[in-house]
N, C-alpha and C positions, 0 to 999 in steps of 0.2 A: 631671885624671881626668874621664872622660865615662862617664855611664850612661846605659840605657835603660830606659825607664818602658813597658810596656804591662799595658793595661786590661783584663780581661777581659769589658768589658761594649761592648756598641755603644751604648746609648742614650744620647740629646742631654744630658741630666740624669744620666749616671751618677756616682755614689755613689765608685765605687773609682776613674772618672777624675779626678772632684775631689779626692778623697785624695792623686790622685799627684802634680796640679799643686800641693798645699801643700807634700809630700814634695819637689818641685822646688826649691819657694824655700827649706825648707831645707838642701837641699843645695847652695843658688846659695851660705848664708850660711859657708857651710863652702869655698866656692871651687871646686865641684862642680858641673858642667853634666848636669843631668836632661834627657833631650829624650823626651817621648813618641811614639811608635810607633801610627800607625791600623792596625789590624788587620782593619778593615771591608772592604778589596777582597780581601783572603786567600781564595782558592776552596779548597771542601772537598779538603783530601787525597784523590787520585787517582793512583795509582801509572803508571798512563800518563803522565802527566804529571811525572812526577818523573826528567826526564832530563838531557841537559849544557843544555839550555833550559829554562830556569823560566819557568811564567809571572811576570810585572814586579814583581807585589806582590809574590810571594813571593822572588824575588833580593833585593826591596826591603829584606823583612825580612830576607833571612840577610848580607846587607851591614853592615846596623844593628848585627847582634848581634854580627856579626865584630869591627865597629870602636870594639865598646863592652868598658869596663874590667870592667862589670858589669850586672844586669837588675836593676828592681823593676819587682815584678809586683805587681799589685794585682787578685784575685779577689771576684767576687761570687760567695753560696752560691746552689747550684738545686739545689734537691733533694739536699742534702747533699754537693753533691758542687762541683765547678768548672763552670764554663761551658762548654758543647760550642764555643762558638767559642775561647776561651783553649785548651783542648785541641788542636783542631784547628791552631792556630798554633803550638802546641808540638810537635805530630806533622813538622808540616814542617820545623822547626829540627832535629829530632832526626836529621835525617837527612844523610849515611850514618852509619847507627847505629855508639858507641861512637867513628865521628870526625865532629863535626858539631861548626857552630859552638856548640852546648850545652853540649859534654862539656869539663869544667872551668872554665866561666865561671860565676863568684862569683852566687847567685843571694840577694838578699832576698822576702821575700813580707810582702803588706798587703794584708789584707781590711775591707770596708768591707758591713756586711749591716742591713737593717731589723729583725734578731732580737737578741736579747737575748744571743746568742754571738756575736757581730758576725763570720760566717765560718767561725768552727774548723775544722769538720768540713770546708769546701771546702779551707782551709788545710792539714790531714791528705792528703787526695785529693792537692793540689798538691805538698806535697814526696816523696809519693812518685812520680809521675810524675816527678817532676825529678830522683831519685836513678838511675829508667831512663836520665834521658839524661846520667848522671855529671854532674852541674851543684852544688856545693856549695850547700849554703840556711845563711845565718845564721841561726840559731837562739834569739838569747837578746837581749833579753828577744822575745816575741809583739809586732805590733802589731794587733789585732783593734778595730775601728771598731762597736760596738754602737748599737741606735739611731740610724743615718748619718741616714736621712730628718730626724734633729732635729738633725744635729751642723752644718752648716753656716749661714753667717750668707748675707745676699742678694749679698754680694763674693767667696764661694767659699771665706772664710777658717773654721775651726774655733771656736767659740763660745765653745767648756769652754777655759782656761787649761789643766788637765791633758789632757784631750786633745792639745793641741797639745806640750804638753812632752813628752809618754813620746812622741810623733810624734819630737819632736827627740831624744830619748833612745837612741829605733829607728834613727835614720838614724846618728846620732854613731857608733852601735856601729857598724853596717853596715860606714859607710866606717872606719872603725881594722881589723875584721877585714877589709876589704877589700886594703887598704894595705899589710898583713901579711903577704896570699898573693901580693902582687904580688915 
């Protein structure tokens, strides 16, 4: 099984890219290939440009999502809401709307935020965007990263012992409901 991991964050130090590469190596232990996704060259959604020629990052990405079993998505909040570049990456995928590589591929979600709600509320915004582009979201349990800035050690790895279990607890369920829809 292969999944895709993208970030909603560009930064060098981001918060929800380190979450994913942990969410990677548990999913290596489960026999599960995560590979992340740069979202960084994706240019704004432009419907001129949305013809039988994509520009390369964007083929790039709709190849990725095609050839994956399923996405974890990992959100930072802004402003309550998702990140206009995650947005914008999902604008492209979505399309042609209702048949796009989005529509029906197994989606999880992982938010990693500095606040005391480690995301929700970006989390809320993301699965409903994702329900526009018919993309199933697992659901149960949350994984919500509170306090990210503290949650990391200097090796990338999760600090808290629980932390990293409900991480593996997230991912374990993911891939069984995943497995499931296959």
């Amino acid at each position: 099984m292969k999944l895709l991991g993208i970030s909603g964050s560009l930064r060098a130090g981001s918060l929800n890219t380190q979450l994913l590469k942990v969410a990677a190596g548990v999913a290596a232990k489960e026999g599960v290939e995560l590979t992340l996704f740069d979202i960084s060259e994706v240019p704004l959604y432009n419907g001129d440009l949305d013809g039988d020629v994509k520009p390369a990052a964007v083929q790039a990405l709709l190849d990725a999502i095609a050839q994956a079993d399923g996405l974890v998505l990992a959100t930072p909040e802004y402003n309550y809401s998702i990140s206009g570049v995650l947005k914008n990456t999902l604008d492209w995928a979505s399309r042609p709307a209702f048949n796009s590589v989005l529509t029906h591929k197994p989606c999880a979600v992982l938010s990693a935020s500095m606040s005391a709600l480690g995301g929700a509320r970006a989390q809320m915004h993301l699965r409903s965007v994702l329900a526009a582009t018919l993309s199933p979201v697992y659901l149960e349990p949350d994984y919500l990263l509170a306090a990210a800035h503290t949650a990391f050690n200097d090796d990338g790895e999760l600090k808290s012992a629980d932390h990293q279990q409900r991480l593996e607890q997230f991912m374990q369920g993911y891939l069984s409901w995943l497995k499931n829809k296959q």
